[in-house]
C-alpha positions as CSV (number, residue, x, y, z in Angstrom):
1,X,0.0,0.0,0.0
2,X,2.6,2.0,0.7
3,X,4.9,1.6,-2.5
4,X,1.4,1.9,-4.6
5,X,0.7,5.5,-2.7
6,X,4.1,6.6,-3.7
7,X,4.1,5.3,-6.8
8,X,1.0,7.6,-7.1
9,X,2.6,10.9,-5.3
10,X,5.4,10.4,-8.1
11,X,3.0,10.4,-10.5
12,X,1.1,13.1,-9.5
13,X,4.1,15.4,-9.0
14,X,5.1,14.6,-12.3
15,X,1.5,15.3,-14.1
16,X,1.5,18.8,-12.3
17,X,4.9,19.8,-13.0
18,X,4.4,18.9,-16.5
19,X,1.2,21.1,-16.9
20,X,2.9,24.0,-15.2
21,X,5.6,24.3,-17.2
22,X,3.6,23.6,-20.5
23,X,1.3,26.9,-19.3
24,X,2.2,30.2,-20.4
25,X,1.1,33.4,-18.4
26,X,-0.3,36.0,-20.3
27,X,1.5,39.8,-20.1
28,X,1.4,43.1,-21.6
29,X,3.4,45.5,-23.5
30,X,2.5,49.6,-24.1
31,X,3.0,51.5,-27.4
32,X,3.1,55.0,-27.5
33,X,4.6,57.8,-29.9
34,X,5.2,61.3,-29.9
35,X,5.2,62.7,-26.5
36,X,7.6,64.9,-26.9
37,X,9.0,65.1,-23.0
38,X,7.1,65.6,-20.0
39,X,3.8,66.6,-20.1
40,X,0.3,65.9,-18.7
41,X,-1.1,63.5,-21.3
42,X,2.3,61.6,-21.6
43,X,2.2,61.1,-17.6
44,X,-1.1,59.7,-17.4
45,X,-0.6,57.3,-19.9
46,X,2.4,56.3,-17.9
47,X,0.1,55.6,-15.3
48,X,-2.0,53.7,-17.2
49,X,0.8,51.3,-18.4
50,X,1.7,51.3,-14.8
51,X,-1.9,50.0,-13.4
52,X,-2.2,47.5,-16.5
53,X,1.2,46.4,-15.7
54,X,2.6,46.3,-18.8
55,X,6.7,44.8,-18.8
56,X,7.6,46.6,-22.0
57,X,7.2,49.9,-23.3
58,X,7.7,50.9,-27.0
59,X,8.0,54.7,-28.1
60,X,7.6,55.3,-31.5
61,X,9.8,58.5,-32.0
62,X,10.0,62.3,-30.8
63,X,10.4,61.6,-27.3
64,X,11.9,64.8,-26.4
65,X,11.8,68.3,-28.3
66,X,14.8,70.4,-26.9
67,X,13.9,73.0,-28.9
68,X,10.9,73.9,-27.4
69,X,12.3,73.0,-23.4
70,X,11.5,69.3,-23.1
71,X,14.1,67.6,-22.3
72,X,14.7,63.7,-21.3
73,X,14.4,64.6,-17.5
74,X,11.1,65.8,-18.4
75,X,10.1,62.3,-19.5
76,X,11.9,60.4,-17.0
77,X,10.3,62.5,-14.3
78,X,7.0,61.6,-16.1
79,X,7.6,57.9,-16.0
80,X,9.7,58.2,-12.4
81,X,6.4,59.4,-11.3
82,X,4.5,56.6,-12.3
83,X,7.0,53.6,-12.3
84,X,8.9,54.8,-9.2
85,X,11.0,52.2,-7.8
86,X,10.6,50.2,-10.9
87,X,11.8,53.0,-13.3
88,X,15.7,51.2,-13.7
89,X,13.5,47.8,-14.5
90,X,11.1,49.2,-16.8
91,X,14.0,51.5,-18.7
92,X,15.4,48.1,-19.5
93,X,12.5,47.4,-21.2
94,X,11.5,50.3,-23.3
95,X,12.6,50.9,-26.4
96,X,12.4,53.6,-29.3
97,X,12.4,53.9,-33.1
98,X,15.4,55.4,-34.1
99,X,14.7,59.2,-35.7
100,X,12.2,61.4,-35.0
101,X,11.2,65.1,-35.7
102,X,13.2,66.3,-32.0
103,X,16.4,65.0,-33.5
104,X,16.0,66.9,-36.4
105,X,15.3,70.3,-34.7
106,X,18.2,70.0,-32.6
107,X,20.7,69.5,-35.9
108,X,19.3,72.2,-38.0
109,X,22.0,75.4,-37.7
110,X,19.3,78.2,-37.1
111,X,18.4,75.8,-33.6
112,X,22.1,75.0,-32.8
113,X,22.1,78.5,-31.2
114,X,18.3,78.4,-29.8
115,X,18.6,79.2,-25.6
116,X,16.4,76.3,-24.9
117,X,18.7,73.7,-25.7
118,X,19.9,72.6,-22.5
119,X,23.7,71.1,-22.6
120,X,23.0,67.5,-20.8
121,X,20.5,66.3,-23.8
122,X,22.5,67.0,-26.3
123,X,26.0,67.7,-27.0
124,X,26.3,67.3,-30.6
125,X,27.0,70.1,-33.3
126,X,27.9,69.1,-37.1
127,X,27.3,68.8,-40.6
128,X,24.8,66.5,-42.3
129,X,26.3,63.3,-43.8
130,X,25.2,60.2,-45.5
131,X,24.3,57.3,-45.3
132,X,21.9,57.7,-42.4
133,X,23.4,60.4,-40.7
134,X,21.1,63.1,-41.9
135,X,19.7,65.6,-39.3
136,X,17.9,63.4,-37.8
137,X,19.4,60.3,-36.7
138,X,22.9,62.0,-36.2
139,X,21.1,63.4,-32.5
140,X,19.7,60.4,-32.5
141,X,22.2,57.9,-32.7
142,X,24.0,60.4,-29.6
143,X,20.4,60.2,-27.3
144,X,20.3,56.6,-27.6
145,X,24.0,56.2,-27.2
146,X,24.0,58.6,-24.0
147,X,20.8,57.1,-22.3
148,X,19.9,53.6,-23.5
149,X,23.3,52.7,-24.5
150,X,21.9,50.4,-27.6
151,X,25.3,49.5,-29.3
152,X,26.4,48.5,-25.7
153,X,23.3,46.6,-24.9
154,X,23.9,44.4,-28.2
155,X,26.7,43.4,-27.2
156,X,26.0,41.6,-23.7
157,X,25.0,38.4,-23.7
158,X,21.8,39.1,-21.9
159,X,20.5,41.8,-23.1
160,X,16.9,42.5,-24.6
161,X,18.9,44.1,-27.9
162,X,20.6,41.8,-29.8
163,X,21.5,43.9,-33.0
164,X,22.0,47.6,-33.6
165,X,23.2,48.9,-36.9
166,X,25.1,51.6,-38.1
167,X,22.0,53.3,-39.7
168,X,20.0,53.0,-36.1
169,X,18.0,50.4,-37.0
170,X,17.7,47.4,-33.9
171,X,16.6,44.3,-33.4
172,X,15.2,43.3,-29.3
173,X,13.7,40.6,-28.2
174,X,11.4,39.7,-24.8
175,X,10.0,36.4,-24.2
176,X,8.4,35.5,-27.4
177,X,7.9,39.1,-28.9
178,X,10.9,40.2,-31.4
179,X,10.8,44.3,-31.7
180,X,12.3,44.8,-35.4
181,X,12.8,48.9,-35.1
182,X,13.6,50.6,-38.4
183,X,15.1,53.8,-38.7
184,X,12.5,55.5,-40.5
185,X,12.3,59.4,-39.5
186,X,10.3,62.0,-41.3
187,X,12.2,62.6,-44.9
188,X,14.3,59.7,-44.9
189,X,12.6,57.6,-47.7
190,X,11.2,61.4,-49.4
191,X,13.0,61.8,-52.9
192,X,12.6,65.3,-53.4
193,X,13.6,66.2,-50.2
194,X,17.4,66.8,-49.7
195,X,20.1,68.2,-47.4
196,X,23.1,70.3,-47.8
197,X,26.1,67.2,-48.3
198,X,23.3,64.8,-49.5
199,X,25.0,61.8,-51.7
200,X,21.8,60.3,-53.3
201,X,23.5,57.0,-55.0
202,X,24.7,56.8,-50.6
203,X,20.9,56.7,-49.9
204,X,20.0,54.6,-52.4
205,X,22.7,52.3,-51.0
206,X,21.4,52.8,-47.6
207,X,17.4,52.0,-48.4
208,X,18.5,48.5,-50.2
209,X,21.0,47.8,-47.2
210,X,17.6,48.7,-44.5
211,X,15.5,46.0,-46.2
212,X,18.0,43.7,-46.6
213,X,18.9,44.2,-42.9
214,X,14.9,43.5,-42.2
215,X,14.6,40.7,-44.1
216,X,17.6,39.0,-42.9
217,X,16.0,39.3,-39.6
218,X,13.0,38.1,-40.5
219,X,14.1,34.5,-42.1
220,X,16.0,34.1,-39.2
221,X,13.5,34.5,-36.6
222,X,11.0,32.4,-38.5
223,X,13.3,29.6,-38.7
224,X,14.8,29.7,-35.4
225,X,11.4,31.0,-33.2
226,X,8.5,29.0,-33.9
227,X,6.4,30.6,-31.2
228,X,7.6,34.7,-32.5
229,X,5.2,37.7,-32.1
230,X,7.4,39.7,-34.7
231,X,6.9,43.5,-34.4
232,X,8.6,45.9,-36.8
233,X,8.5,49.6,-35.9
234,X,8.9,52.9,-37.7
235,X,8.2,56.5,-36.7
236,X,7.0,58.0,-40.1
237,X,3.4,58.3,-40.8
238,X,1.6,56.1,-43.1
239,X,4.7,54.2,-44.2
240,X,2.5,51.2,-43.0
241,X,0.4,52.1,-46.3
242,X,2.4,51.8,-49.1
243,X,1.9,49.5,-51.7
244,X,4.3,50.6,-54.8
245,X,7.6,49.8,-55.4
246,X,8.8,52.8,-53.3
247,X,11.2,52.1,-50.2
248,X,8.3,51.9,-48.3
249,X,6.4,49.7,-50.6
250,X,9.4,46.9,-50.5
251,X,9.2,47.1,-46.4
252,X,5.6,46.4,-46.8
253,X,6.2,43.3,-49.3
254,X,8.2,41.7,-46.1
255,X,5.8,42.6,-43.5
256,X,3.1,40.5,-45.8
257,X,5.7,37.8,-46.5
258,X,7.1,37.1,-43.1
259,X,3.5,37.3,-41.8
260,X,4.5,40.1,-39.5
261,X,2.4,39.9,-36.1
262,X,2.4,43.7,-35.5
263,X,3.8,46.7,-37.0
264,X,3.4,50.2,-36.0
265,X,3.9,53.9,-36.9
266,X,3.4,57.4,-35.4
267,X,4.5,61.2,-36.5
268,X,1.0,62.3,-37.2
269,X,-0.2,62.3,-34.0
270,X,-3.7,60.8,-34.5
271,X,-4.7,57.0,-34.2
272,X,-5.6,55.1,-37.1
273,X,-5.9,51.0,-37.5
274,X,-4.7,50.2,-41.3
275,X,-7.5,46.8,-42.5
276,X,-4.8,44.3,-43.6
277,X,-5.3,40.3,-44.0
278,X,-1.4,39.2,-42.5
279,X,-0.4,42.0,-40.4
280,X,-1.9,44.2,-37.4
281,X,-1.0,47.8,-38.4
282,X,-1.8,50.9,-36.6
283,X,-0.8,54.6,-36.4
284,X,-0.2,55.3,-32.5
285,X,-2.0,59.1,-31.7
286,X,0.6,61.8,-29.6
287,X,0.6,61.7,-26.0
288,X,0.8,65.0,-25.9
289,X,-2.3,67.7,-24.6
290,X,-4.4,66.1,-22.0
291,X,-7.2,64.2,-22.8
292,X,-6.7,64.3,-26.3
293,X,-3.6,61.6,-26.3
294,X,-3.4,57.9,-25.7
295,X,-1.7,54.2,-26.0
296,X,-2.1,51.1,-27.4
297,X,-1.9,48.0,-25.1
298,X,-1.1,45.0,-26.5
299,X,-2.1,41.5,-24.8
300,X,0.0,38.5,-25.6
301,X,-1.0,35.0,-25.1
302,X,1.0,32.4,-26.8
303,X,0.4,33.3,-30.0
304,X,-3.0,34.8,-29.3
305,X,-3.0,38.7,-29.4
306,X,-5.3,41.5,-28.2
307,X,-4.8,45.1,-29.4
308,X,-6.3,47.7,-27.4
309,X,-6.7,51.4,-28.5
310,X,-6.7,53.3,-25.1
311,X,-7.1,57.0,-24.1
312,X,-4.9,58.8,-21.8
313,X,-7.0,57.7,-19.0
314,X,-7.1,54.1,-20.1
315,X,-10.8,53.8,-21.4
316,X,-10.9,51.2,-24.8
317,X,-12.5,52.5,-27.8
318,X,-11.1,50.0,-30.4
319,X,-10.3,46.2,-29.9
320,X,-8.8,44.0,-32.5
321,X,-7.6,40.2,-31.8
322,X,-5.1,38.1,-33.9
């Protein structure tokens, strides 16, 4: 009797540590873009993430704006408020498309001179260069170098960021979601808009490297990550919407023949959901003026997804599910 009931306690054990490790808890990651430093919108929806618990943050470009006295400790006080003893964890685990409109600004020679630019955000004056140091990014590359230390983080062997190029674009991953962030800031992919020192035959060069760079990325994962909730990021509106044979258009082509889980934009400061068969694509509205911004939270189960479209004070008006 007694070698039976321990036979069954063995058995038992075994069952239930089976299921447990076989069952996946559910969690949350945040999306927002364009908050431009501190501000009342941008902390409530820090807030919001906070209550809803969310491990990752994503920030899709023109975090800061120098130019018009908001600077990064405006948006760490923002999230230091919220996050507090957590903010060093959560930092970790927030990440930002490369380029945005606040980079630019801060290059531009009539702003290199502007009072409100304030010495410990930005410490870079120069000329602009190719490939992918235009205006924007070259600030760029220097804020995520100076406070998220990306080229540093790809390096270690635990890190969430496990490639970073020399254009900006980076590759993270946590748990099963793979964050593919493109560098895709306002005229970056705009033909007939140019810059003093422009070498157009560089950009061309530069585009064909940024898809190949996605698409490598994107075989891989597949093959190696079964179980991947792929996410490929960009600042610039709409470029979620292209369907010619434009830069754009080609980054499109691989979102559709990867089967991309989620892709996101921003710039344009409103929301918008773009209808599409393979991919979940939105436009993420500015967390800027209060009441009038907002997130998206993002559910992930497995494979299962739920998209949420929040207000600043967390209240759902759209829900999609994948």
């Amino acid at each position: 009797m007694i070698k039976i009931s321990l036979l069954f306690v063995i058995i038992l054990l075994l069952f239930t540590g089976c299921s447990t490790t076989q069952e996946t808890k559910t969690w949350k990651f945040g999306v927002i873009a364009d908050n431009r430093g501190g501000n009342p919108s941008h902390r409530a929806v820090m807030h919001a993430m906070k209550s809803n618990e969310v491990e990752v943050i994503i920030n899709l470009g023109d975090s800061v704006y120098p130019a018009k006295g908001c600077h990064w400790s405006d948006m760490t006080n923002d999230m230091q408020a919220a996050f507090g003893n957590e903010l060093k964890d959560i930092l970790n685990k927030y990440f930002l498309t490369s380029g945005g409109w606040e980079e630019q600004t801060i290059n531009q020679p009539q702003r290199q001179k502007a009072p409100k630019i304030s010495k410990e955000d930005w410490h870079y004056k120069g000329s602009y260069s190719w490939p992918g140091y235009e205006p924007d990014n070259k600030a760029g590359q220097q804020f995520y170098k100076n406070y998220y230390k990306y080229k540093e983080r790809a390096k270690k062997k635990n890190s969430y960021i496990l490639d970073y190029d020399s254009i900006g674009d980076y590759y993270a991953k946590y748990k099963n979601l793979h964050i593919l962030s493109l560098y895709l800031p306002d005229e970056w992919h705009e033909k007939g808009k140019y810059w003093p020192g422009d070498n157009l035959e560089e950009r061309e060069r530069a585009w064909k490297k940024q898809v190949k760079w996605l698409e490598t990325h994107l075989i891989n994962i597949r093959k190696k990550y079964p179980d991947a909730i792929i996410a490929v990021l960009g600042h610039d509106v709409n470029w979620l919407d292209k369907k010619d044979n434009s830069f754009e258009g080609q980054l499109c082509v691989l979102l559709k023949k990867y089967k991309v889980d989620l892709a996101f934009c921003g710039d344009a400061h409103v929301y918008k959901h773009y209808p599409d068969s393979t991919t979940l694509k939105f436009m993420v509205v500015a967390s800027l003026a209060k009441g009038q911004g907002g997130y998206l939270l993002v559910t992930v189960d497995n494979k299962k997804l739920k998209v949420e479209n929040c207000n600043d004070d967390g209240k759902v008006s759209n829900t999609f599910l994948k």
